[in-house]
N, C-alpha and C positions, 0 to 999 in steps of 0.2 A: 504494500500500500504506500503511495507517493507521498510521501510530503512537501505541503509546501514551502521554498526554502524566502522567494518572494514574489511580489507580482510589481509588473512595473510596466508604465504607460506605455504606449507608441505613437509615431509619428500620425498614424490613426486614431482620433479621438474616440470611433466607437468598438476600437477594439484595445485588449489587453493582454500579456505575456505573463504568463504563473512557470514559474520557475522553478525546478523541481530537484529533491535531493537526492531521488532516484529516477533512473530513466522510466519511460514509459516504452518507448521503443529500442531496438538496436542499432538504428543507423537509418532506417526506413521514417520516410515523412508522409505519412496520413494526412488528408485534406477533404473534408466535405462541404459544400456549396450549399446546402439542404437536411434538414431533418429524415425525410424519404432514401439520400444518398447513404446515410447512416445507421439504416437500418440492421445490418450485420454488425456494426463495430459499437461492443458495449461502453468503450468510454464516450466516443462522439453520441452517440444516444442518451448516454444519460448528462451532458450536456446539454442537447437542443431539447431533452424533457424539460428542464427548468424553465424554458419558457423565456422568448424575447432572444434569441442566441438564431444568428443570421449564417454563422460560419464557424469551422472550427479546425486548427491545423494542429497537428502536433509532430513532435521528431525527438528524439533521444532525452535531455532533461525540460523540456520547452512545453508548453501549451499555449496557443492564439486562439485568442478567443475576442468574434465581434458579435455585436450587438445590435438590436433595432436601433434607430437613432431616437426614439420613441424613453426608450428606456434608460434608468435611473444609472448607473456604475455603484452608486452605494446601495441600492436595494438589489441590485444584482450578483454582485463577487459574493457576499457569503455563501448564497443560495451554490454558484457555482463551485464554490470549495469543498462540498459535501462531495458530488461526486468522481471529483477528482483524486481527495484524502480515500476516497473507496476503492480508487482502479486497482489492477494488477500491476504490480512493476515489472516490465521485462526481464525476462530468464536470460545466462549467461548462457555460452560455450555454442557449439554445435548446432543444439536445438534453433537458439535464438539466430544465430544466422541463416536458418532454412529459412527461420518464419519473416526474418527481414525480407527477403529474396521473394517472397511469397506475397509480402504486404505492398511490396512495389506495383504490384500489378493494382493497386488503387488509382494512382496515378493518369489512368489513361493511358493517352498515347507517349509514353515517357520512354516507355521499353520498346517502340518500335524505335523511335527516334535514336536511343544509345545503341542498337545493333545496325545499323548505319555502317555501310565500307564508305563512308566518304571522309575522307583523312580531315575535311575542313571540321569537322565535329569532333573528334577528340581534343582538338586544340583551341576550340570554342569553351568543351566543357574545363578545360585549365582554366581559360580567362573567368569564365564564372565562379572557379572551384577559388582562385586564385583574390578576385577583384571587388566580386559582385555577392556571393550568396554567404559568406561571413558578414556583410553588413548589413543584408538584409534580416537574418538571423536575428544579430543584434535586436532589430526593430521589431521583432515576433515576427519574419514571414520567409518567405523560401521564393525559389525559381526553378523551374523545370523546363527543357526540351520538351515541345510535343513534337515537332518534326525542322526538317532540313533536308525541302524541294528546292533545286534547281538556283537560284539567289535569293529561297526565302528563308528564315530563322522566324521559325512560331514559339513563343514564348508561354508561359501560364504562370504569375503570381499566384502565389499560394498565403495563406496567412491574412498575416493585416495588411501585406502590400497587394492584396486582390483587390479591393474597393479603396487602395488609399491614392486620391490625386497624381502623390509626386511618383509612384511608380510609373504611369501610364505615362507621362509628360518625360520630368527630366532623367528616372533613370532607364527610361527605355531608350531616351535618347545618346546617354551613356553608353550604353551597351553595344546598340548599333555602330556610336564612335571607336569603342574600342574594336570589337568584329573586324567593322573595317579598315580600320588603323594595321592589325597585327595578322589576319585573316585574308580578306576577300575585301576589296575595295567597293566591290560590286553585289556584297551583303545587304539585303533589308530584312530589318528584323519588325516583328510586331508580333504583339501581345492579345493572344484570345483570353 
C-alpha cells in the first residue's frame, strides 16, 4: 500500500502530482482519458469513482491526477488519498517486468511506433529520453510516440500536460525545434 510521500501542484491548475514512497508501477506509464477507459485498472477506477476526476496518469512513484474545472482541490485530495493509500505497490524482480511489458500495451499506438526500423526514431526517443520527458515528469505528465509516417512525429501528452496550454503551444514547439535541429530538418511533429 503507497504512501503518500507529497502532493505538489502543476503547471496545470486542474490537475495535481501525489508522490509516492512506493512505486505503483515498474517502469510502465498508465494513462486514462475516461472513467469507461478505466474500467480494468483498479487504481484509475477507484480514482474516477470519487467523483469530479477528468484524467488520471501514473508511472513508477508519480500519480497525475486532473480534475473538473468545476471542482474544489481542497474538497477533492483527501477524498482522493483514500484510494490511492489503498493501491497495490508494485512487485519486484521478474514478475514485475512481465507485467510492465504487459501494461505498455495501455498506451495505444506506443508499441507500434517503438518497433519502427526507421533509425530517425531511436534517436528521437534519446532526445525525448534525454531533453523533454524528465521535465515533463517533473510537472506530473509524460510523452509518448504514437507513430512516425513519412515526415510526420505524432505525439500524445499524457498526464497534466494532456489539457495543459503550454504543452500544445511552446513545448510542442520545442520539440519539433529540436527533431529538426539534431534529426530530420524536414520533421513535423504534432500532438493528438
Amino acid at each position: 500500500m503507497p504512501k503518500i510521500d507529497n502532493i505538489e501542484e502543476t503547471p496545470n491548475p486542474n490537475a495535481v502530482k501525489f508522490l509516492l514512497k512506493e512505486p505503483v508501477t515498474t517502469g510502465a506509464a498508465r494513462s486514462f482519458l475516461g472513467a469507461s477507459l478505466a474500467k480494468d485498472d483498479a487504481l484509475a477506477k477507484s480514482l474516477f469513482e470519487v467523483g469530479g476526476v477528468v484524467s488520471v496518469f501514473y508511472m513508477d512513484r508519480m500519480i497525475t491526477v486532473e480534475k473538473e474545472e468545476t471542482e474544489d482541490w481542497d474538497d477533492l485530495l483527501p477524498k482522493l488519498a483514500v484510494p490511492i493509500r489503498a493501491a497495490e505497490a508494485a512487485q519486484g524482480g521478474a514478475a514485475a517486468a512481465a507485467a510492465a511489458g504487459a501494461e505498455g500495451g495501455a498506451l495505444g499506438g506506443t508499441l507500434g511506433a517503438l518497433m519502427s526500423d526507421d533509425p530517425r526514431l531511436i534517436r528521437i526517443n534519446e532526445i525525448l529520453d534525454e531533453k523533454i520527458r524528465p521535465a515533463l515528469a517533473g510537472d506530473g505528465g509524460w510523452l509518448e510516440i504514437v507513430s512516425l509516417k513519412e515526415n510526420t512525429l505524432t505525439i500524445k501528452y499524457q498526464g497534466a500536460c494532456g489539457s495543459c496550454p503550454s504543452s500544445i503551444s511552446g513545448t510542442l514547439m520545442a520539440i519539433e525545434g529540436m527533431v529538426q535541429q539534431e534529426v530530420d530538418p524536414a520533421l513535423e511533429v504534432v500532438a493528438v
